[in-house]
C-alpha positions as CSV (number, residue, x, y, z in Angstrom):
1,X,11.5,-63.8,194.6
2,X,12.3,-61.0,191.8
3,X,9.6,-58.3,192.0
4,X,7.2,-58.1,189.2
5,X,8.3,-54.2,188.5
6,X,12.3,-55.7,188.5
7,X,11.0,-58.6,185.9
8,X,12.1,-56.4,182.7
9,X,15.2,-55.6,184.9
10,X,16.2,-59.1,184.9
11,X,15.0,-60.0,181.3
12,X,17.5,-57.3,179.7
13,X,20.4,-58.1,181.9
14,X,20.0,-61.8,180.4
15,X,19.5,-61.1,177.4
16,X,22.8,-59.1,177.5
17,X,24.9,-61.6,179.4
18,X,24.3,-63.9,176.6
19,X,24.6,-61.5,173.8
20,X,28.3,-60.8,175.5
21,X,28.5,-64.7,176.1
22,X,27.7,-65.3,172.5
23,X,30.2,-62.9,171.4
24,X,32.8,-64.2,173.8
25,X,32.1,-67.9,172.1
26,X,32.8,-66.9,168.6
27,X,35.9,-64.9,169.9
28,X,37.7,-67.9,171.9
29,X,36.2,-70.0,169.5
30,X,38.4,-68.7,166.5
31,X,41.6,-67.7,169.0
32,X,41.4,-71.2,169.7
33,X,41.6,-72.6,166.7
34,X,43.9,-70.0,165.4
35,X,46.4,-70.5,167.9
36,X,46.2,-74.7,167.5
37,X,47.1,-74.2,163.6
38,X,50.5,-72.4,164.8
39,X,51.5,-75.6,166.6
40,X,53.0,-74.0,169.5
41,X,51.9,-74.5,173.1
42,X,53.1,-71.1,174.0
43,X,51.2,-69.5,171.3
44,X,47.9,-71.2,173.2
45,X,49.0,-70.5,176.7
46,X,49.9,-66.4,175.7
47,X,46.5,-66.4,173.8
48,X,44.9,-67.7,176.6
49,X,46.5,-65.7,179.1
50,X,45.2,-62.7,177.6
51,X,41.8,-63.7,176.6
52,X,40.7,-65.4,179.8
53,X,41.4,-61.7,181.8
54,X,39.7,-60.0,178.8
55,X,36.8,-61.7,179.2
56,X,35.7,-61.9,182.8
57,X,36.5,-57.9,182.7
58,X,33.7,-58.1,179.7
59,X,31.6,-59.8,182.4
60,X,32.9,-57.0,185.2
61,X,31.8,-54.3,182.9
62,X,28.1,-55.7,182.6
63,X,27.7,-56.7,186.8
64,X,28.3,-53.2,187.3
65,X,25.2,-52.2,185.5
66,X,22.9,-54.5,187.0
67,X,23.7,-53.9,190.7
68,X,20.2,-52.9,191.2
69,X,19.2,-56.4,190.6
70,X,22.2,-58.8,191.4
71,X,23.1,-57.5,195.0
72,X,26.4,-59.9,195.1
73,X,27.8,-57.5,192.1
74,X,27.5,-54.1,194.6
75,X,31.2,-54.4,196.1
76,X,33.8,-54.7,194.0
77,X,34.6,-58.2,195.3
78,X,31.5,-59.7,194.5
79,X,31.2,-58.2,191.1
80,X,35.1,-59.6,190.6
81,X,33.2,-62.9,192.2
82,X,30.3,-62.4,189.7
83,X,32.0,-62.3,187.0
84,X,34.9,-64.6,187.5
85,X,31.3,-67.4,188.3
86,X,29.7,-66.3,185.2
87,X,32.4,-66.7,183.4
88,X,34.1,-69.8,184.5
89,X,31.1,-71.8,184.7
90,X,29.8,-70.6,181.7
91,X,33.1,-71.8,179.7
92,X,32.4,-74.8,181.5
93,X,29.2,-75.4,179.6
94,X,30.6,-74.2,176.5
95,X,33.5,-76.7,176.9
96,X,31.0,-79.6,177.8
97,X,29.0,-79.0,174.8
98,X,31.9,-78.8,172.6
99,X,33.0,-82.2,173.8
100,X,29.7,-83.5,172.9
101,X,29.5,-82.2,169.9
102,X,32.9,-83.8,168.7
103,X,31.7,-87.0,169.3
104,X,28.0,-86.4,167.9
105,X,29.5,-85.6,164.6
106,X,30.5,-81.8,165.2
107,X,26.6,-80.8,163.5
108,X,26.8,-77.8,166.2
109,X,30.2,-76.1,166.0
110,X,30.1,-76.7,162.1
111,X,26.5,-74.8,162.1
112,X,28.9,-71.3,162.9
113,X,26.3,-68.9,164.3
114,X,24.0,-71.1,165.7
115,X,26.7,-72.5,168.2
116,X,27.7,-69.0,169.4
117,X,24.3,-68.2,170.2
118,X,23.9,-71.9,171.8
119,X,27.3,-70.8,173.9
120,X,26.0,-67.7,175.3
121,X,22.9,-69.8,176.6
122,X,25.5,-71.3,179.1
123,X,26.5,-68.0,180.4
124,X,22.9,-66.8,180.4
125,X,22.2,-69.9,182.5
126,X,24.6,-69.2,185.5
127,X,23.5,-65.5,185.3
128,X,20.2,-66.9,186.4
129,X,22.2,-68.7,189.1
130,X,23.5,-65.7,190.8
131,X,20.1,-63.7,190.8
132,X,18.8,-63.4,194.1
133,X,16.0,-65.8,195.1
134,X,16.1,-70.1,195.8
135,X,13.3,-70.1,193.1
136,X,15.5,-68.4,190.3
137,X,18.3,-70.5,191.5
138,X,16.4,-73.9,191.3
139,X,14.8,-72.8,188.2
140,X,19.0,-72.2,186.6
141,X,20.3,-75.4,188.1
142,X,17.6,-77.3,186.8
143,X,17.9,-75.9,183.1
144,X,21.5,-76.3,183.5
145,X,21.0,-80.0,184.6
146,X,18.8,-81.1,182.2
147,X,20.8,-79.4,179.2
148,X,23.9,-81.6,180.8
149,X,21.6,-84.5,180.8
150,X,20.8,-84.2,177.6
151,X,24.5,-83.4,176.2
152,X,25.5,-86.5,178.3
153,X,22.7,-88.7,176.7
154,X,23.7,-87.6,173.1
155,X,27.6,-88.4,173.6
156,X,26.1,-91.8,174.8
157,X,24.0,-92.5,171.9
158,X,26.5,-91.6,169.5
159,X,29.2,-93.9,170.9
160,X,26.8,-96.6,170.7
161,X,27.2,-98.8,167.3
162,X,24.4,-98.1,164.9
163,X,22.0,-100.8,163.8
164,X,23.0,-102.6,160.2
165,X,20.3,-100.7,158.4
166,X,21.1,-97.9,160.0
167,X,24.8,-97.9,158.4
168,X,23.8,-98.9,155.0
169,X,21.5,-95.9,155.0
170,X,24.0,-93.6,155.9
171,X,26.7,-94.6,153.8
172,X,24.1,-95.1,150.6
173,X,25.0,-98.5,150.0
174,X,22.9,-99.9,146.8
175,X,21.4,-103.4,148.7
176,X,21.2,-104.8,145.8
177,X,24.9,-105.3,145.7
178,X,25.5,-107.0,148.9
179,X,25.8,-110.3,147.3
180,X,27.6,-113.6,148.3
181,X,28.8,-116.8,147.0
182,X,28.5,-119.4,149.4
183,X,32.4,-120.7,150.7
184,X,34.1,-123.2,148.8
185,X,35.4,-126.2,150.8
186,X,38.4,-125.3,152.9
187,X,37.5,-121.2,152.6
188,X,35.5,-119.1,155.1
189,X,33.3,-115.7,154.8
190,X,36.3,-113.1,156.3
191,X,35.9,-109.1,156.2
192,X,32.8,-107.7,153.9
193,X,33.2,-104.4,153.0
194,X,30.1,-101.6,151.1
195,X,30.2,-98.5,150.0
196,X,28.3,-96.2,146.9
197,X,29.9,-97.8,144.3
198,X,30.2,-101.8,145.1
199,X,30.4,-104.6,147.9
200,X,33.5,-106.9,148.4
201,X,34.0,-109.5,150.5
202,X,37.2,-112.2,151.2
203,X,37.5,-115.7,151.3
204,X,39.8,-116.9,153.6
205,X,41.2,-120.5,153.2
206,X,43.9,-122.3,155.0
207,X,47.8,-122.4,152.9
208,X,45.4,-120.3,150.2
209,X,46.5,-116.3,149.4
210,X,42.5,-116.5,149.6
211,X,40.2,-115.2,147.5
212,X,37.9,-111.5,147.0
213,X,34.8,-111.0,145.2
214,X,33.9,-107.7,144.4
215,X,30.6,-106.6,143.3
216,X,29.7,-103.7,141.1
217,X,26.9,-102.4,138.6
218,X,27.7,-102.8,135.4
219,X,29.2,-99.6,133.7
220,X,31.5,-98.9,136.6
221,X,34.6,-100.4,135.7
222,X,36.0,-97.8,133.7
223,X,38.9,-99.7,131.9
224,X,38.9,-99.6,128.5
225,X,37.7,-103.1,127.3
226,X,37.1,-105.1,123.8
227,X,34.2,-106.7,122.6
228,X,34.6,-109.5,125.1
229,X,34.9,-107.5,128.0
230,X,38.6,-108.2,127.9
231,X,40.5,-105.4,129.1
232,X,42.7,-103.4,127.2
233,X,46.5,-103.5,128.4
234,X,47.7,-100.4,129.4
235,X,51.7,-101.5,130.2
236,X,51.1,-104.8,131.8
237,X,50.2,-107.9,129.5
238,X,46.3,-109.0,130.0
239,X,45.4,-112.5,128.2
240,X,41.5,-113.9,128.6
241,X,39.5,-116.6,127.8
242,X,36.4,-117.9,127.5
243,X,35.7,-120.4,131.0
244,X,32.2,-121.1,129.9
245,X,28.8,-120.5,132.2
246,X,29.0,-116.8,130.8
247,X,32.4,-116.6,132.9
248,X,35.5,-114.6,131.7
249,X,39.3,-115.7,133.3
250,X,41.4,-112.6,132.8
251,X,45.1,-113.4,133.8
252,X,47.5,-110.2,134.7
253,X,50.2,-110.9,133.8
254,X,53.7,-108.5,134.7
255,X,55.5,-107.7,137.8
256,X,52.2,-108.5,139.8
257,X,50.5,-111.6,138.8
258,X,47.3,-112.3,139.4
259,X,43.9,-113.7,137.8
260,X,40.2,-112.1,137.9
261,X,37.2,-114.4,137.1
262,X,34.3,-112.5,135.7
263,X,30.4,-113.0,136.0
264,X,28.0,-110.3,134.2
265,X,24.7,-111.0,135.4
266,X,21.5,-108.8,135.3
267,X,23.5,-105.3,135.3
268,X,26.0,-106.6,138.1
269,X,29.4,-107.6,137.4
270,X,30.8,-110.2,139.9
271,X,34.7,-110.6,139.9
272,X,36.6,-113.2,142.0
273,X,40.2,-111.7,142.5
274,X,42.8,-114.9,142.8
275,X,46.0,-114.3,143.3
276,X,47.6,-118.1,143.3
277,X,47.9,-119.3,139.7
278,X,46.9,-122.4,140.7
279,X,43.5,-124.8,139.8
280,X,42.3,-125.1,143.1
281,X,42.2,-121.3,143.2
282,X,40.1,-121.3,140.0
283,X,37.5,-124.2,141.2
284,X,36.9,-122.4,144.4
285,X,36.3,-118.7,142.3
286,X,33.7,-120.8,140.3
287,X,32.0,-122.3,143.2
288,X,31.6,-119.1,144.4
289,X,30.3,-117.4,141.2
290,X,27.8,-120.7,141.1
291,X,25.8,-119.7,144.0
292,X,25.8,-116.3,144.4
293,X,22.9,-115.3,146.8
294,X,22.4,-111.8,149.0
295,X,24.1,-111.8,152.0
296,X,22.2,-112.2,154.9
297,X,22.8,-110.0,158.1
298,X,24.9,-112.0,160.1
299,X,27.5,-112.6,156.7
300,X,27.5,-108.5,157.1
301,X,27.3,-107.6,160.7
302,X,31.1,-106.2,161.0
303,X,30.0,-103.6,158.0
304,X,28.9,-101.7,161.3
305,X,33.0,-101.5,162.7
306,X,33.6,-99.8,159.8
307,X,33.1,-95.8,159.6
308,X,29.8,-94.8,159.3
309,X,28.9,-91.0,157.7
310,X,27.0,-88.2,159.8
């Protein structure tokens, strides 16, 4: 029990351990990360060497001004002890967080100040620990425990895959373009993909190159084009015609050969990439172009495999 006239005592000496523990966080922090860019292990292991000692004499310098209040720090052993328990288990936190953070999406390292000032909250905490009294020491393990339990919480929320609305939110996919044709005989709904700017999806079919639709609004495509919406060769011969049903047949032709069928429909723009030059090919593209529907959640569940923003 800390008497009530020690109370300020123990409040400043707090308030500096984790003003020195939020220094000491920035300081490792950027030696760290400065001595990773250099690539060499010994640069980490010298930098460490000396910053480790540096620190925990930090720690040394402030136990010796609160011996009045932390009896353990009164003999030069125990205030070596002290400080060597502050410290370790304070970089222990620190180290903890960091780890969860990584995997969170790094919103707490990449805030600057507001993780040093989080850090020194660790080496506040097993300050607390080493005051005497079981109350003050039940009252820093359970803070300690609870901010663990919560770090350890967060690290397993964030490694759990989000939900498909959750993932087209974050990446600011347009709904509008996750549209589908349904499979032409022989082909089968493969690997969707979304983003900003347009959906695509693939066709798979068996002894088929299969076949991709791509969806976009209508303005996107920046290639230069004629009144037709043919476009414009740029170094590559491009010949088009008209395949009727307000469908255009572009055909690349070049080192790479390969045919687009094009749908413009209420300010989308549907294109079925095929890259046999044969008929079946086209018929399938067509059959897909012909009942073009939205996609319904199951035909886009694996969008969630793919990266997902912060």
């Amino acid at each position: 029990m800390i008497p009530k006239d020690r109370v300020m005592l123990v409040v400043t000496h707090l308030a500096a351990v984790w003003f020195i523990g939020s220094a000491l966080t920035a300081l490792q922090f950027y030696a760290v990360i400065l001595a990773g860019f250099s690539g060499s292990t010994a640069a980490l292991v010298i930098t460490l060497a000396v910053m480790v000692p540096l620190a925990v004499y930090a720690f040394v310098c402030l136990g010796a001004a609160a011996r009045s209040i932390v009896p353990l720090t009164r003999r030069a052993r125990g205030l070596w002890g002290w400080a060597s328990g502050v410290y370790g288990l304070g970089t222990a936190g620190l180290v903890g967080t960091v780890m969860v953070d990584e995997q969170t999406g790094r919103a707490l390292v990449d805030s600057g100040p507001l993780f040093y000032l989080c850090g020194g909250i660790w080496y506040a905490l097993m300050a607390a620990f080493f005051l005497p009294g079981v109350r003050a020491r039940l009252t820093a393990l359970g803070a300690a425990i609870v901010l663990a339990a919560g770090g350890t919480y967060a690290a397993w929320d964030a490694a759990q895959p989000p939900t498909l609305d959750e993932w087209i939110t974050a990446n600011g996919v347009d709904r509008a373009l996750l549209r589908v044709g349904d499979p032409p005989s022989g082909y089968t709904l493969g690997s969707v993909g979304a983003g900003e700017d347009g959906f695509g999806a693939t066709y798979e079919g068996s002894g088929s190159a299969g076949l991709h639709l791509g969806v976009a609004r209508a303005g996107h495509d920046t290639r230069r084009a004629d009144a037709r919406g043919c476009p414009v060769p740029f170094g590559q011969p491009i010949h088009c015609t008209d395949d009727g049903g307000g469908r255009l047949l572009v055909n690349h032709e070049g080192d790479v050969e390969y045919r687009e069928l094009i749908l413009r429909r209420a300010g989308l723009v549907y294109t079925v990439t095929m890259r046999g030059t044969g008929a079946a090919e086209l018929t399938a593209a067509r059959h897909i172009l012909s009942g073009l529907r939205p996609a319904s959640d199951e035909e886009l569940a694996t969008l969630v495999r793919l990266p997902m923003r912060r």
